[in-house]
MIGU-568856 format. One record per residue (C-alpha): residue number from 1; chain; x, z, y. Coordinates in nm, 4 decimals. Example, Ala and Ser with C-alpha at 12.3 -4.5 7.8 and 13.67 -1.06 7.14 Angstrom:
2
(node 1 'A' (1.2300 0.7800 -0.4500))
(node 2 'A' (1.3670 0.7140 -0.1060))
***
This chain:
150
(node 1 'A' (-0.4851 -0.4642 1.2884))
(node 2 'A' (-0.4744 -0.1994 1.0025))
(node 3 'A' (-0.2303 -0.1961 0.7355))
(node 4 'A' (-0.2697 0.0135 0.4305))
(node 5 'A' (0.0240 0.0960 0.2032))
(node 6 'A' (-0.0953 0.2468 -0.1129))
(node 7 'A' (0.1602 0.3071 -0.3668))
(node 8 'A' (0.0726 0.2820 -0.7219))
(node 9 'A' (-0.0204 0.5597 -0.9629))
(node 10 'A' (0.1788 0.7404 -1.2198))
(node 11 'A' (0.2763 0.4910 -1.4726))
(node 12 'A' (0.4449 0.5878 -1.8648))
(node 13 'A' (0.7749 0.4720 -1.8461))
(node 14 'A' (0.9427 0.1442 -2.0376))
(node 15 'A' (1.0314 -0.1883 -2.0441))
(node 16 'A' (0.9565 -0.4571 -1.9362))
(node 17 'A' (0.8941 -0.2756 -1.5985))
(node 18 'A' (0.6477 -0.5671 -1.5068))
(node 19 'A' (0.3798 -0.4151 -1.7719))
(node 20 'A' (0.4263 -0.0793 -1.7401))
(node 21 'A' (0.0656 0.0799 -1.7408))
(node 22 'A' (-0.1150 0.3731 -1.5624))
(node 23 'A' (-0.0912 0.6802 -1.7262))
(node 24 'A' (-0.3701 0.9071 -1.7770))
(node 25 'A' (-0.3056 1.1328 -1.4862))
(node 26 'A' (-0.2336 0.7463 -1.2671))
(node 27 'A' (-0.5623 0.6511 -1.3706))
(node 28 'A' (-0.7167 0.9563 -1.2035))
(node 29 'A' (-0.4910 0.9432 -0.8708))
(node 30 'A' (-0.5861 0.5780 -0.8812))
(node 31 'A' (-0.9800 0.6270 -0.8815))
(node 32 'A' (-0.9399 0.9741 -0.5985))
(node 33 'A' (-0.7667 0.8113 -0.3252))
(node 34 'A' (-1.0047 0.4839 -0.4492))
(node 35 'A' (-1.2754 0.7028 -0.3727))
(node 36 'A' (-1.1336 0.8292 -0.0449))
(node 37 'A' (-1.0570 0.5146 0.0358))
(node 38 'A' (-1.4377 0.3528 -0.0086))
(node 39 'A' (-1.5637 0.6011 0.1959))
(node 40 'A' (-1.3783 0.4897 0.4624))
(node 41 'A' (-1.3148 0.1514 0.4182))
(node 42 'A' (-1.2374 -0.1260 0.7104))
(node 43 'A' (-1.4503 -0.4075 0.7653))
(node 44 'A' (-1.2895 -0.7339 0.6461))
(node 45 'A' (-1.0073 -0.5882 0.4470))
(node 46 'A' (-0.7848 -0.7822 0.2143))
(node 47 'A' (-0.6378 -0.6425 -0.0681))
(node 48 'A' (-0.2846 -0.7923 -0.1580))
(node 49 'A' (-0.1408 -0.6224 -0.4850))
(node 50 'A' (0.2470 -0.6511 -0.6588))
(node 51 'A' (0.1566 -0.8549 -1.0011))
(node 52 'A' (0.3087 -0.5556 -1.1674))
(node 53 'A' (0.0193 -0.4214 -1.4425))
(node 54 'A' (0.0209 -0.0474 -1.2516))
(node 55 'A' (-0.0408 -0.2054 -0.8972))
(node 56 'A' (-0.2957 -0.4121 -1.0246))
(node 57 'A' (-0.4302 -0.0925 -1.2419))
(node 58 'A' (-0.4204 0.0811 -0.9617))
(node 59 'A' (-0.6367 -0.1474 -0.6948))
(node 60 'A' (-0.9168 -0.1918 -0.9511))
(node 61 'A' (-0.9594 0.1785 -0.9438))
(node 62 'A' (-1.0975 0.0544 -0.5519))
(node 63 'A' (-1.2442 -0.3029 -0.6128))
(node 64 'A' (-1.1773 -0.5534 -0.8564))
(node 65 'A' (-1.1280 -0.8456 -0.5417))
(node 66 'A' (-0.7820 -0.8575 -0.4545))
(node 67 'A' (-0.4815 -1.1505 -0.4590))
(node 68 'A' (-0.1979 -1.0727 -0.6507))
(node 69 'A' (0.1336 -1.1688 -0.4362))
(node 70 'A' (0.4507 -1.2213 -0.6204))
(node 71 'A' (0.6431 -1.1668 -0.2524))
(node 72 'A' (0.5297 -0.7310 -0.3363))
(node 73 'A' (0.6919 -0.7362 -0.6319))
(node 74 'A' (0.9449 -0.4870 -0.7009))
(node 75 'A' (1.2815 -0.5759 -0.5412))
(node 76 'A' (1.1481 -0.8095 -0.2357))
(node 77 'A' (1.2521 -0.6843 0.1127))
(node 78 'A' (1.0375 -0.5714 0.4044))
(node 79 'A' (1.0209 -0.9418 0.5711))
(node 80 'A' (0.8433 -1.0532 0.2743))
(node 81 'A' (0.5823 -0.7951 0.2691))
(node 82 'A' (0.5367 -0.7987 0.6477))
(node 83 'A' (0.4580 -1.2015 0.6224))
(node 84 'A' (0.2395 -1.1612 0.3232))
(node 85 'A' (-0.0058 -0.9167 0.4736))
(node 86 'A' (0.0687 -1.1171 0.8866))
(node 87 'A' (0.1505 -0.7674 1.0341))
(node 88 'A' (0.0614 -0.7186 1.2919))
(node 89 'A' (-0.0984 -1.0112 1.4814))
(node 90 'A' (-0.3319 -1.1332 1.1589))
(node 91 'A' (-0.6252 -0.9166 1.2719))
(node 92 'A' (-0.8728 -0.7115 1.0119))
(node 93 'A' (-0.7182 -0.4894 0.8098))
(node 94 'A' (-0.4947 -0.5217 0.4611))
(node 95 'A' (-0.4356 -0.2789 0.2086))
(node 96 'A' (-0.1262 -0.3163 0.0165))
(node 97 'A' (-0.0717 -0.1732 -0.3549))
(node 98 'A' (0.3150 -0.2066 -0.3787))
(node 99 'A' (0.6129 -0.0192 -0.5228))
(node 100 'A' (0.8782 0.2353 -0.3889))
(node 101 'A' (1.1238 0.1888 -0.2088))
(node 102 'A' (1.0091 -0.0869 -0.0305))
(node 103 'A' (0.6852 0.0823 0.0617))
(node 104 'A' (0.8912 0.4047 0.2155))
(node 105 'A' (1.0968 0.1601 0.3786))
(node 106 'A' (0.8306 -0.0290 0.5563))
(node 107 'A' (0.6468 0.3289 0.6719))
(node 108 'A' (0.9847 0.4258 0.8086))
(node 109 'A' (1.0559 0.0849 0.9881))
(node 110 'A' (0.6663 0.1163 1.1761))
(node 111 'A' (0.7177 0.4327 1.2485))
(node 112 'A' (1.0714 0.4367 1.3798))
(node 113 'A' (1.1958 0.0718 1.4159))
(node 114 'A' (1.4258 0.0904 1.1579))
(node 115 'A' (1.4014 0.0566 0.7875))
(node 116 'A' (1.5051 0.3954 0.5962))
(node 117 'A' (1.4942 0.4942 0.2436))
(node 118 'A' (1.1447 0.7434 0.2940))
(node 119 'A' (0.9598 0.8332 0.0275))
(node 120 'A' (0.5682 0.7420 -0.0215))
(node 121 'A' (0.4586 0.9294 -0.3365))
(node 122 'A' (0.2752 0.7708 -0.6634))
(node 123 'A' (-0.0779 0.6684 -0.5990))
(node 124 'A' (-0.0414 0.7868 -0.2097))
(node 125 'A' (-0.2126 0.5890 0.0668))
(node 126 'A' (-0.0528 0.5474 0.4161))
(node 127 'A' (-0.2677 0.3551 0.6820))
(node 128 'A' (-0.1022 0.2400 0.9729))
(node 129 'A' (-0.3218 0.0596 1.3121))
(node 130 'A' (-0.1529 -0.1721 1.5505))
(node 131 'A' (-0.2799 -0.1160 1.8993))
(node 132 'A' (-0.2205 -0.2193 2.2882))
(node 133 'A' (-0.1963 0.0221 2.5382))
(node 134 'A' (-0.1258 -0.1281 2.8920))
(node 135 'A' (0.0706 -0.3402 2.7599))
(node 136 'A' (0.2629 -0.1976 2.5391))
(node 137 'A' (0.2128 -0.2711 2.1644))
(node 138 'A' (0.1782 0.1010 1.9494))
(node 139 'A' (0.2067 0.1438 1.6352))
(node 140 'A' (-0.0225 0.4899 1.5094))
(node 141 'A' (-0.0216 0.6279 1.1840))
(node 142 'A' (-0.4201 0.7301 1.0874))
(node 143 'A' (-0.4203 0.8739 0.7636))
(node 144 'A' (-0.1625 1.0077 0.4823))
(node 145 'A' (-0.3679 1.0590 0.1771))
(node 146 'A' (-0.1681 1.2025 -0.1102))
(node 147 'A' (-0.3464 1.1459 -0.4601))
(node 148 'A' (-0.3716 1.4981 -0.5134))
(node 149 'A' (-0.5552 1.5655 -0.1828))
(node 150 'A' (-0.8203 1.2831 -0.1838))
***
C-alpha cells in the first residue's frame, strides 16, 4: 500500500478556521506539487481530504474526485486518520490532504513507531509504501516533495 500525506497550502489567516482559504502563494504550491504529483501518480488512488476549505482548495489543484472525511479534520488523532485511509492492509494507494500536527505526527509514528510532534511543511507531500520483506512488514519513505521544490 501507498500512503500520501500532503499537507495543505498556505492559507490567509482568520476565523472560522474551517473556511480559511488558499492564499495566492497556496494556490501556486497547491497546483506544483499537483503537478509533481500527476506525473507520478499511483494506479487506483483515493483521495481523502479534511472538509476544511484549504484542504479541499488544495486537492483540486490535483483532481477534482476526492471524499471529504470529517475524521481529518483538524484536532482528530492518528487512529482516526490511520482507519480512514485502512493503512496499511487496504491495498492501492491514498493520498491524504490533512492539517499539521497530526500529519507530522503520523510521518513520525511510520517512520519511528512512535507519534512525535514533526513538522510537514504547507502544501508538502510525504509518500510513504508499506512493504514485506521475508516476513517482516517495512515501512519506506519514497518521496518528500516540498512545494517549493516540485
Amino acid at each position: 500500500m501507498d500512503l500520501l500525506l500532503w499537507r495543505h497550502a498556505e492559507a490567509v489567516d482568520g476565523l472560522p478556521d474551517s473556511t480559511r482559504e488558499l492564499t495566492e502563494r497556496g494556490i501556486k504550491q497547491a497546483h506544483k506539487v499537483a503537478e509533481w504529483l500527476e506525473k507520478r501518480r499511483p494506479k487506483k488512488l483515493r483521495v481523502l481530504v479534511s472538509p476544511t476549505t484549504r484542504t479541499r482548495q488544495t486537492a483540486s489543484a490535483f483532481t477534482q474526485n476526492f471524499e471529504i472525511v470529517p475524521a481529518l479534520a483538524p484536532g482528530n488523532d492518528i487512529s482516526s486518520i490511520l482507519g480512514a485511509c485502512g493503512w496499511p492492509d487496504a491495498g492501492g494507494s491514498v493520498l491524504v490532504v490533512g492539517h499539521q500536527p497530526e500529519l507530522g505526527r503520523l510521518a513520525a509514528l511510520l517512520l519511528s513507531g512512535q507519534e512525535a510532534d514533526w513538522t510537514i511543511k504547507k502544501g508538502a507531500l510525504w509518500w510513504f509504501t508499506n512493504r514485506v520483506r521475508d516476513d517482516e512488514t517495512q515501512t519506506v519513505l519514497r518521496a518528500v516533495i516540498p512545494a517549493d521544490l516540485a
